[in-house]
N, C-alpha and C positions, 0 to 999 in steps of 0.2 A: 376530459380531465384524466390524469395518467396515473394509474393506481400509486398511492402511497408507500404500503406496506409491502412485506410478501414476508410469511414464518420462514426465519432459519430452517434450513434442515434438521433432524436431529443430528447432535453431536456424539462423541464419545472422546477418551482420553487414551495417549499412547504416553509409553514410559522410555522417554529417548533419551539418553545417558543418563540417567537416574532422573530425568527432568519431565514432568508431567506436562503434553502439549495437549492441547483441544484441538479436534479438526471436524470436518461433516465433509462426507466425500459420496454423489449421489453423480446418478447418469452413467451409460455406458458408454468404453469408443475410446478414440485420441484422451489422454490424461492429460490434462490441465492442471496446474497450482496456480494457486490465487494469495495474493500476499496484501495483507494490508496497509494502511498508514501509520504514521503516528498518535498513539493513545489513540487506536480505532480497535477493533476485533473481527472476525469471521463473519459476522454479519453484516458487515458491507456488501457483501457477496450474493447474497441471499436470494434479491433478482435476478443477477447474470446466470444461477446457479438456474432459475427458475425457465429462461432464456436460452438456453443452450443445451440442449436435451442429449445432444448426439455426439456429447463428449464424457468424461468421465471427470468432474469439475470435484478437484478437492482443494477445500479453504483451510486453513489453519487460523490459530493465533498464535503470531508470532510472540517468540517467547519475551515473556516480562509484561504482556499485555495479552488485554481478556479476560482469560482462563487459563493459559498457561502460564508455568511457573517459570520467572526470570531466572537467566543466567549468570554465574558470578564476572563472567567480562560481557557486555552490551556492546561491545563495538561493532561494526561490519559484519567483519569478517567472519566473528563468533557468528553470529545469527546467520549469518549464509549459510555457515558450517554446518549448526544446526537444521538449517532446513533441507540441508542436506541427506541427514541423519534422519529427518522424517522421512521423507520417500525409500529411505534404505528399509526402515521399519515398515513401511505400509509394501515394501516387495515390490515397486514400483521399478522396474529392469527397463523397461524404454524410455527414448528422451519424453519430454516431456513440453508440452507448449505453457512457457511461465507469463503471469499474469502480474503485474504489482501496479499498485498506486501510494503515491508519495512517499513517504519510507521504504515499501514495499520494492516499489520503482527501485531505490538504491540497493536492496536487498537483491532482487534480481538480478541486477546487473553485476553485481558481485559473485554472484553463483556464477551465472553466465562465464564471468571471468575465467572463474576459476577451476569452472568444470565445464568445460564445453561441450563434452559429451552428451551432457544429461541434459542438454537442453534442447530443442528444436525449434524451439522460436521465442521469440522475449519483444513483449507489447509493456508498453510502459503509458500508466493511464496519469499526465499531472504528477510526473514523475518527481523526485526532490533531484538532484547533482548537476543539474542544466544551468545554474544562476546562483549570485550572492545573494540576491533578492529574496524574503522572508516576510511570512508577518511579523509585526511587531510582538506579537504574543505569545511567539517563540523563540525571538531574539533575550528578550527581557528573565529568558529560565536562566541567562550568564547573569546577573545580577545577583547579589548577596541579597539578603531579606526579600526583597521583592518576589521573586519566585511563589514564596510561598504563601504570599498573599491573594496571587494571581491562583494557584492552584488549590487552593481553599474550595472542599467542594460545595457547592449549592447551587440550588434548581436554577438560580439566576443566571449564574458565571454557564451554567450547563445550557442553559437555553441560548444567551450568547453564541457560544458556540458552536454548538451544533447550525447556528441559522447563519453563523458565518462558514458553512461547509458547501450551500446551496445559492442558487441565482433566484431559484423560486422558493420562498419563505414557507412553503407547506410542506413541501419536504421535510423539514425539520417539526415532525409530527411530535407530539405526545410519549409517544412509546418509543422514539428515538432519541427523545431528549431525559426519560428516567430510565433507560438502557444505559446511554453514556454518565449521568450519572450516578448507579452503581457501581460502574465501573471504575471512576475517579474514586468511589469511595472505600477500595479495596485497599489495603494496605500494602504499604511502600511505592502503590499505584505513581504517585507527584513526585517521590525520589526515582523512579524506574522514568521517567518521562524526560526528567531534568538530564540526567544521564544520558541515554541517548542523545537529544537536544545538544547538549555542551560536545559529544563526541562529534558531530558534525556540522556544528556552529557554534556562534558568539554572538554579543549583542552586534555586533558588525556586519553579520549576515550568515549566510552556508559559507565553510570553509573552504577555499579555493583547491585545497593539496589533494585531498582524496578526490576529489570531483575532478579535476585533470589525468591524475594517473589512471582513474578508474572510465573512463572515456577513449583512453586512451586504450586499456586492454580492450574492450569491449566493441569498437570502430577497429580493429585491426582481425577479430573475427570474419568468420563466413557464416555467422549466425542469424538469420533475416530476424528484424527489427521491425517494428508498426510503433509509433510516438502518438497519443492523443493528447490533447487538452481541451481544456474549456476557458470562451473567451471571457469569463469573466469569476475567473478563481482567487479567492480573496487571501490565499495560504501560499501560494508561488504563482507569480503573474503569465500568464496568456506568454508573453513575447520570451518566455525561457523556451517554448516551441521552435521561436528562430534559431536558437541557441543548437537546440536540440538538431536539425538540419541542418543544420553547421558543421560542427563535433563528431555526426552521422551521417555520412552525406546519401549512404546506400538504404537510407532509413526512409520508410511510408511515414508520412502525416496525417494528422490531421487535426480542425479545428471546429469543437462545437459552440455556436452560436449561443448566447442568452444558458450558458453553463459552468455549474461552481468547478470544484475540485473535487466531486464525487458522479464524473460521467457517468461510472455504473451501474446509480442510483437513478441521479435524473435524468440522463439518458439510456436506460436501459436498451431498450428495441434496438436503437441506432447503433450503440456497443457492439450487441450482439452481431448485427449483419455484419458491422466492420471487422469482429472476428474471425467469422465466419467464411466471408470473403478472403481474407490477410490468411486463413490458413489452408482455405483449398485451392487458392496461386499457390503453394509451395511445391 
């Protein structure tokens, strides 16, 4: 049975454009960024962090969720910007091997874009921009009133969720499910979520326009790519992988068996080798 938990690192806070972000940055070696999902935090991270010793693995939370403090535009491009601006702050002068799952993923790819320098390699874990394809759970934040029914927080809607994050239902432990909901119940937490969410979909699905263009800079890179997913992620479906092989043709695959949309979590070990492996071919 494959351990559950594993403590966050300790945290601290950096003051990047007047903006208060949270990060935990542990390990020596190659510097990593790790970027997370939507309405997720730094502690996604907490196992790969624990996993990969031989790197210099620093997570944030990306702004407007967590512990940091939102940005007055949430789009893209802002938050690449910004995370930009963290590694400027943290004196981080080498490229860096960037890390994102599901929002994270589009975040990355956007830096990636935009600063190719600073990158060295971009693994995208169950990425979002591969598909129109959505849950329903985030389609439904384009909807007037309803939104805010759905985001209403309680242990209930909290436990839901979080066990629609995994293939294996124990993952979605205790201390995972009143983690995320403190988290939902921070303020402007549901309007910072909805946001996002509307910037890069509708009840229709993920927006086709950004996800072409931004494919399109990022496939026209010399930047090496690793794509994971899990075959059975209930937040963006297994076969956006094809997509993703498609879009990226110079791009590494891969596909985890009997796994949700948080490989990093329930597949920790195998992550990690895939890592591992993906960065010492470079």
């Amino acid at each position: 049975m494959p351990s559950r938990e594993v403590a966050t690192p300790p945290t601290a806070f950096l003051d990047v454009a007047g903006r208060a972000v949270r990060y935990t940055a542990v390990g020596s070696g190659p510097p990593v960024l790790l970027l997370h999902g939507l309405d997720r935090s730094l502690a996604d991270w907490a196992p790969l962090q624990a996993a990969l010793p031989d790197h210099r693995l620093i997570a944030i939370d990306v702004p407007g969720f967590g512990r940091s403090q939102p940005l007055p535009d949430c789009r893209l491009a802002s938050l690449s910007g910004h995370v930009e601006r963290v590694l400027d702050r943290l004196e981080v002068a080498s490229a860096v091997h960037v890390v994102g799952n599901s929002l994270g993923g589009a975040i990355a790819m956007q830096l990636t874009a935009h600063a190719p320098g600073r990158v060295s390699s971009l693994t995208l874990l169950n990425s979002a921009g591969f598909g129109r394809e959505v849950t329903w759970a985030l389609r439904i934040l384009d909807l007037p009133l309803l939104w805010r029914l759905l985001l209403r927080p309680d242990e209930g809607s909290a436990r839901l969720t979080e066990r629609s994050l995994f293939h294996d239902p124990d993952f979605a432990t205790p201390e995972r499910i009143a983690a995320a909901l403190a988290l939902a119940r921070r303020e402007g937490a549901a309007r910072m979520l909805r946001q996002v969410a509307r910037d890069l979909g509708s009840w229709r699905g993920v927006r086709p326009g950004w996800r072409a263009e931004l494919l399109a800079e990022v496939s026209a890179l010399d930047t090496p790519v690793l794509v994971v997913w899990g075959t059975h992620d209930r937040i963006l479906p297994a076969r956006h992988l094809i997509n993703a092989a498609s879009a990226l043709p110079r791009a590494r695959t891969h596909l985890f068996p009997r796994t949700g949309h948080l490989p990093q979590i329930e597949r920790t070990a195998e992550t990690a080798a895939l890592l591992s492996s993906f960065w010492n071919g470079l």
